[in-house]
C-alpha positions in Angstrom: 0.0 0.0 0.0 1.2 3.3 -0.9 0.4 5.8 2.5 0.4 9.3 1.5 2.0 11.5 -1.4 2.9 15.0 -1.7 4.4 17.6 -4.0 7.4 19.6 -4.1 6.7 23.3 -3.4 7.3 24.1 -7.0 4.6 21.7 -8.1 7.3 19.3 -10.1 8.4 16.3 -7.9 6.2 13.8 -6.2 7.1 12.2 -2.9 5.6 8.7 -2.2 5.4 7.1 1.4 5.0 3.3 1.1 4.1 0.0 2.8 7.6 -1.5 1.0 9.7 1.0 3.9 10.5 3.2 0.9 10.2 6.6 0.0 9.8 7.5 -3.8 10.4 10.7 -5.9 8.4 10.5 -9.1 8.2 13.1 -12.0 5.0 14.2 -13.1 5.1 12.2 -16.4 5.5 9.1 -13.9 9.3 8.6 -13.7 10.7 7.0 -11.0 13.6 9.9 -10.1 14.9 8.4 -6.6 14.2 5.8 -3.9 15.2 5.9 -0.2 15.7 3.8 2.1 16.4 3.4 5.6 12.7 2.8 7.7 12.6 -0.6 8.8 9.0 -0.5 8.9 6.1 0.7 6.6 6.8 4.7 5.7 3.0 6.3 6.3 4.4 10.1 5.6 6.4 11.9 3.3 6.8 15.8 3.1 8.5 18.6 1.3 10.7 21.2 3.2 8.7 24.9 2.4 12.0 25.4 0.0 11.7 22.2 -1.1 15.7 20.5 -0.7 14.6 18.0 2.4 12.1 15.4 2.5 10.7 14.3 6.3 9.5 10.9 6.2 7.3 8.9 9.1 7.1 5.3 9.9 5.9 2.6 11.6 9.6 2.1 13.2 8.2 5.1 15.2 10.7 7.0 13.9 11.0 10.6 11.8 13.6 11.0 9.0 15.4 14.1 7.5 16.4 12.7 3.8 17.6 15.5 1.0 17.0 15.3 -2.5 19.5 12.5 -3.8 18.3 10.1 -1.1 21.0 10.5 1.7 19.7 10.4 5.3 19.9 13.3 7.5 19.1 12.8 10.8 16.9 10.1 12.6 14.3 11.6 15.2 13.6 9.3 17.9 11.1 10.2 20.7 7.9 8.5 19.9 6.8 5.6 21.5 4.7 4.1 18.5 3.9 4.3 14.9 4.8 7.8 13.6 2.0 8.6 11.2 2.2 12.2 10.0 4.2 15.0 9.6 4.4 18.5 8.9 7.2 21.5 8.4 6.7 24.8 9.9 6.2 27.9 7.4 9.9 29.2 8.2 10.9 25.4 7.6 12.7 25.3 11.2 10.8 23.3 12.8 8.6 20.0 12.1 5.6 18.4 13.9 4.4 14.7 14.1 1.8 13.0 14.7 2.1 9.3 16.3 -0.5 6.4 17.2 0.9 7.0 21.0 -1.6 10.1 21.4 0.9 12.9 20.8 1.7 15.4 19.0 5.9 16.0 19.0 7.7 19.7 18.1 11.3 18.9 16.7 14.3 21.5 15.5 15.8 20.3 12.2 18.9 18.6 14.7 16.8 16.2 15.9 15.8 18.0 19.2 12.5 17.5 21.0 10.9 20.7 21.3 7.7 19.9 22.7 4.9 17.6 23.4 1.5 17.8 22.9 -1.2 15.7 25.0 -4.7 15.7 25.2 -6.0 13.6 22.3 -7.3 9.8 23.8 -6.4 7.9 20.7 -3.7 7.5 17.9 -3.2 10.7 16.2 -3.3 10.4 12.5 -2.3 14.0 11.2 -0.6 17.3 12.0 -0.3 20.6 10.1 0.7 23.8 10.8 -1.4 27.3 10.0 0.5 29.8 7.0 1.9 32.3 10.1 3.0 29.2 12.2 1.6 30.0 15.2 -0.8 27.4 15.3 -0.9 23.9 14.4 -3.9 21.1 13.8 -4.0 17.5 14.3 -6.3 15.1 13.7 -6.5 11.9 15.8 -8.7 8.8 15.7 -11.0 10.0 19.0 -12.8 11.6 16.3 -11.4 15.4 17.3 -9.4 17.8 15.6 -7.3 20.1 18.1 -6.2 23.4 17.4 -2.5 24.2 19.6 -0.9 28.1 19.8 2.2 28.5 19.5 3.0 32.0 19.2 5.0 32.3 22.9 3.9 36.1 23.3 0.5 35.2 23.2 0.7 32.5 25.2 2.8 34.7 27.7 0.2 37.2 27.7 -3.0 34.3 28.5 -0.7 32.9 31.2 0.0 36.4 32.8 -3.5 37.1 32.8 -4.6 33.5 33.9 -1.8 34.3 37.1 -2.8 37.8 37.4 -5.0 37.6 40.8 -2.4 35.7 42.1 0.8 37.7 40.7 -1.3 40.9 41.9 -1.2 39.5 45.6 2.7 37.8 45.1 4.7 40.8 43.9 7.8 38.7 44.6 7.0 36.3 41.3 6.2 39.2 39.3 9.1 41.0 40.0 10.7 37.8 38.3 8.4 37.1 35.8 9.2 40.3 33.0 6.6 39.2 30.6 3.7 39.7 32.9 5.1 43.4 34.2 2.6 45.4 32.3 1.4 49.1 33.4 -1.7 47.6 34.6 -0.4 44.7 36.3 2.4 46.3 38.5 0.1 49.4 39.5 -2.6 46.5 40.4 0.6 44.9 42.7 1.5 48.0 44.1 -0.8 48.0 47.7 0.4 44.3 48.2 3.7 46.0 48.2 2.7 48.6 50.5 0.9 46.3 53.0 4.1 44.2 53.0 5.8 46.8 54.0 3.6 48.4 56.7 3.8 44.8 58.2 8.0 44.9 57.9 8.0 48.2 59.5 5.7 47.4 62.2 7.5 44.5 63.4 10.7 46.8 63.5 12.0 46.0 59.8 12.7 49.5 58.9 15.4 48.8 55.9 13.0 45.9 54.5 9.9 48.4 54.7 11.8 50.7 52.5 12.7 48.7 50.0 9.1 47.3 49.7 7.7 51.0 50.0 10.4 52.6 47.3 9.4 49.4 44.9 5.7 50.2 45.4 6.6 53.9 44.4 8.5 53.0 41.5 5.2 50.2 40.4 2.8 53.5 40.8 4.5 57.0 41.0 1.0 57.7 41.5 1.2 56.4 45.0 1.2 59.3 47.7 4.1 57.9 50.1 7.2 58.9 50.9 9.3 55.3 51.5 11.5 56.0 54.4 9.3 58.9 56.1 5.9 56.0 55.8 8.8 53.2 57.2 10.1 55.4 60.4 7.1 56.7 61.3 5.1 52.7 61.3 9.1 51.6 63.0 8.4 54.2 66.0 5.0 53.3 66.5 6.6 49.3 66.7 8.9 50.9 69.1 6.3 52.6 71.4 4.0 49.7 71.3 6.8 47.1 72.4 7.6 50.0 75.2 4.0 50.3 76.8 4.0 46.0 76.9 7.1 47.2 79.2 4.5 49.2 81.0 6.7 52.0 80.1 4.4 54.6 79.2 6.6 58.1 78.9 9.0 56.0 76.3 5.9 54.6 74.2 4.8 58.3 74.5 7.7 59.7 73.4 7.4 57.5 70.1 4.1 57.8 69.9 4.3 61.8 69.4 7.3 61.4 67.2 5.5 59.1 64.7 2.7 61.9 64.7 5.3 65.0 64.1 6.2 62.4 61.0 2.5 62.0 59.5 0.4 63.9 61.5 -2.9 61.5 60.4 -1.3 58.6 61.0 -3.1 55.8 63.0 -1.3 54.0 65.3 -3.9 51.3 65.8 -5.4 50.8 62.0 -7.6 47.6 63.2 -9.2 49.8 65.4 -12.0 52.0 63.7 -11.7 55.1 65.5 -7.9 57.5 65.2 -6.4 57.2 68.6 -5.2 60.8 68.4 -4.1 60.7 72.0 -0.9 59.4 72.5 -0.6 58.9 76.4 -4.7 57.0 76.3 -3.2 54.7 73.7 0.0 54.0 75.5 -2.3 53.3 79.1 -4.8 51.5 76.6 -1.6 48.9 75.4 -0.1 48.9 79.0 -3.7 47.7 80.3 -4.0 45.0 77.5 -0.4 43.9 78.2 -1.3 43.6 82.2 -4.4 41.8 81.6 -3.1 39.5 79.4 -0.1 38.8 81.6 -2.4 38.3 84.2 -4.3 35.4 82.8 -1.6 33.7 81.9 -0.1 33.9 85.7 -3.4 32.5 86.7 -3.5 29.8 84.6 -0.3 28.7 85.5 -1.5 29.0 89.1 0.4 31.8 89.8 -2.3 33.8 91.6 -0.6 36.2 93.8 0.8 37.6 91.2 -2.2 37.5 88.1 -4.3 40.0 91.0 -1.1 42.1 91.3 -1.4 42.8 87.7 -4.8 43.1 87.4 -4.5 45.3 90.1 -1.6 47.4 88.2 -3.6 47.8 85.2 -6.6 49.2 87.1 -4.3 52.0 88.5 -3.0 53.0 84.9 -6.4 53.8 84.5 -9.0 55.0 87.1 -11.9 55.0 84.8 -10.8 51.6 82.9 -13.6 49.3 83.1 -11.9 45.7 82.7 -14.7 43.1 81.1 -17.1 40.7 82.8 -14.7 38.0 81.1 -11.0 39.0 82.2 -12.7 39.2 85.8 -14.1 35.9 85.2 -11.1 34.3 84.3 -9.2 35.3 87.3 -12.4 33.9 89.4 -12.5 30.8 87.9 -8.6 29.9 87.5 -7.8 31.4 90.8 -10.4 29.4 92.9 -9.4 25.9 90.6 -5.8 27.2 92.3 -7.0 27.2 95.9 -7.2 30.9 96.0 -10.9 31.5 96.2 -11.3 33.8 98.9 -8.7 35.9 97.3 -10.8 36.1 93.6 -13.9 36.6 95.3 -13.8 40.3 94.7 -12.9 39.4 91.2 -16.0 36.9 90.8 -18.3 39.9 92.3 -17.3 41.8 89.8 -17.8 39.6 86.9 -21.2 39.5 88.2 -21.7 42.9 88.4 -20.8 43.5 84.8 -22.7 40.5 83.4 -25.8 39.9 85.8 -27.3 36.9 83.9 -24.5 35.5 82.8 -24.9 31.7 83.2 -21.3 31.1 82.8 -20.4 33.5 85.6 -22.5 33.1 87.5 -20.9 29.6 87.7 -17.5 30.7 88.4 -18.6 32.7 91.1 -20.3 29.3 92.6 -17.1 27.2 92.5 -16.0 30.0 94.6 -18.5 30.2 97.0 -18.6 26.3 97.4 -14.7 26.7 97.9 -15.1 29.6 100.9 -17.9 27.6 102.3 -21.1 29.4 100.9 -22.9 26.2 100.3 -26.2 28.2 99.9 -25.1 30.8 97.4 -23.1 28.0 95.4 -26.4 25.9 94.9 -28.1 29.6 93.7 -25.4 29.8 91.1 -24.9 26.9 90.3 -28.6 26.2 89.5 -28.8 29.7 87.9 -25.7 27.6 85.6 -28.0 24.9 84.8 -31.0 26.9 83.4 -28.8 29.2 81.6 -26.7 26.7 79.8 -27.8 24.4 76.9 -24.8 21.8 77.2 -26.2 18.4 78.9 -23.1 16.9 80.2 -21.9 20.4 82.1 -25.4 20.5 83.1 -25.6 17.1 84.3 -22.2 17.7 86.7 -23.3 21.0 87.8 -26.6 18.9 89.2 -24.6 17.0 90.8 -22.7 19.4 92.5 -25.9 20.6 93.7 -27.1 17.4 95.3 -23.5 17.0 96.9 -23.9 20.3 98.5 -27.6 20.2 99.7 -26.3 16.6 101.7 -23.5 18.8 103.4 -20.9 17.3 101.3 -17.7 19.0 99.4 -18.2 17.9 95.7 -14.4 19.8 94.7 -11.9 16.7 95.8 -8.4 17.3 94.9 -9.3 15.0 92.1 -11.9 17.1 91.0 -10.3 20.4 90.9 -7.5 18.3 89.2 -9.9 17.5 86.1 -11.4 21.1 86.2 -7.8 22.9 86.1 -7.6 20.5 83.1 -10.6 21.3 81.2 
């Protein structure tokens, strides 16, 4: 069987691929001109070069051939992993395509180099052809679909950058190394990422880094109103003044504090916060009071109790019109009593109770406490109060039996008890 035929670009020569492993060059009167050999299997395809001096042959060997016009071989193209079945030069005649029974499609350079590979047809693929410009080819395949395949590289930069863009607008990093994708567009779209990276360097203290991030941002959008090292000291004093007031030491946060504002008068030292903290000793007692708090918990979780009241204590005198919440109180009732200090939190469970009334959950602190200083009675009033408040039946259920322990005169809170509640 002869395969497939084609003419020379000038319209003279024939080019036969046949089930004999030859090639054959025929006149158009019907003379044999040439034979070549050298497949080892059945030859499917046979092609001109667009300047017609090389013929590309395919075969069942699953190989491609480079042969020129008097029949000497050129270069063997291995790659495929079965029965090569068409091929195809580009336009410019520097590179060729084949088509293969193994499902792909394969770009080669005239040495013999594999350029590419193609994959997405389910079955043998039976043809290939490229478009006049070259920047697309076809193939045909035996899953009954033809496949169109760019490959003009700037356009498939510019789908790929848009594909990426939310990401590269959010990962200035990659587009800083990706030059393709740095469009007017696309870096003024990057440019607040920069800017919020460096408003976090400078606020953890990375003035250099900040500036860098800020000056790139600039240089993304001139539009941008900033001035890099000016934005990064005044966010680095406010890091400094904030680390100073968790030192409870509130003239130095001050003193940074005010010096970030002679910087950029607007600036907001607290951005999470939705009001402008516009007073710079408030916002230094406000961080202090946080800090003292927070240490505090932590002491009375780790049963150091003495110590937790000392520093609620301290934060309350940084502020006489602070109001610390039902919750901070109720932590240092509940942890301190589970610590064998409940006569000592009791002020702190009152409290609690003051500010949140109704609160089944505090209400139940204030109980263990009571049951632990021997108010029996009011611990059964909270503890019920506990039970019709709360919607969790196993808390319920112990709380009821804390109750029934307590109305028989009995102590409910065993070491072993407390041990399991300290654990909770």
């Amino acid at each position: 069987s002869v395969w497939s035929v084609s003419f020379s670009p000038d319209g003279k020569t024939i080019a036969s691929a046949s089930d004999d492993n030859t090639i054959k060059l025929w006149s158009l009167d019907g003379k044999e001109l040439k034979t070549f050999k050298g497949h080892s299997d059945s030859v499917s395809w046979a092609s001109f070069s667009p300047d017609g001096k090389t013929i590309a042959s395919t075969g069942r060997d699953k190989t491609i051939k480079l042969w020129n016009l008097d029949g000497k071989e050129l270069k063997t193209f291995k790659g495929h992993s079965d029965w090569v079945w068409g091929v195809s030069f580009s336009p410019d005649g520097q590179t060729i395509a084949s088509a293969s029974a193994d499902k792909t499609i394969k770009l080669w350079s005239l040495d013999g180099k594999e350029l590419k590979t193609f994959k997405r047809h389910s079955d043998g693929v039976s043809s290939v052809s490229f478009s006049p410009d070259g920047k697309t080819i076809t193939s045909a395949s035996r899953d009954h679909t033809v496949i169109l395949w760019d490959l003009d590289l700037d356009n498939l930069l510019i789908l790929g950058c848009n594909w990426l863009q939310d990401y590269l607008h959010n990962h200035p990093e990659t587009l800083a190394e990706l030059q393709p994708c740095q469009n007017k567009s696309m870096l003024i779209a990057a440019a607040p990422t920069l800017v919020a990276e460096g408003e976090e360097l400078a606020s953890a203290g990375e003035f250099e880094k900040a500036v860098i991030k800020f000056k790139q941002a600039k240089e993304w959008n001139p539009e941008l109103d900033i001035n890099p090292e000016t934005k990064a000291e005044t966010l680095n004093l406010i890091f400094q003044g904030k680390e100073l007031a968790k030192q409870i030491d509130i003239q130095g946060a001050v003193a940074k504090f005010k010096k970030a504002q002679q910087l950029t008068p607007n600036i907001d030292p607290e951005p999470e916060t939705t009001t402008l903290d516009n007073n710079p000793e408030a916002f230094a007692r406000k961080l202090a009071i946080s800090e003292l708090l927070s240490k505090g918990k932590e002491l009375v979780s780790n049963g150091d109790v003495k110590q937790a009241i000392s520093a609620y204590a301290n934060a309350e005198k940084l502020d006489a019109k602070l109001e610390i919440s039902a919750d901070d109180w109720n932590s240092l009732c509940w942890r301190g009593s589970l610590h064998g200090y409940a006569s000592d939190v009791m002020f702190a469970c009152e409290k609690a109770v003051t500010l949140a009334p109704t609160h089944g959950g505090i209400l139940d602190s204030r109980g263990l406490a009571r049951a632990l200083t021997g108010d029996s009675k009011g611990a059964i009033e909270d503890f019920q109060a506990f039970i019709k408040w709360s919607d969790n039946p196993e808390r319920k259920s112990q709380r009821q039996g804390w109750v029934n322990a307590l109305s028989a005169g009995k102590n409910p809170f065993t070491k072993e008890e407390l041990q399991k509640l300290r654990q909770q």
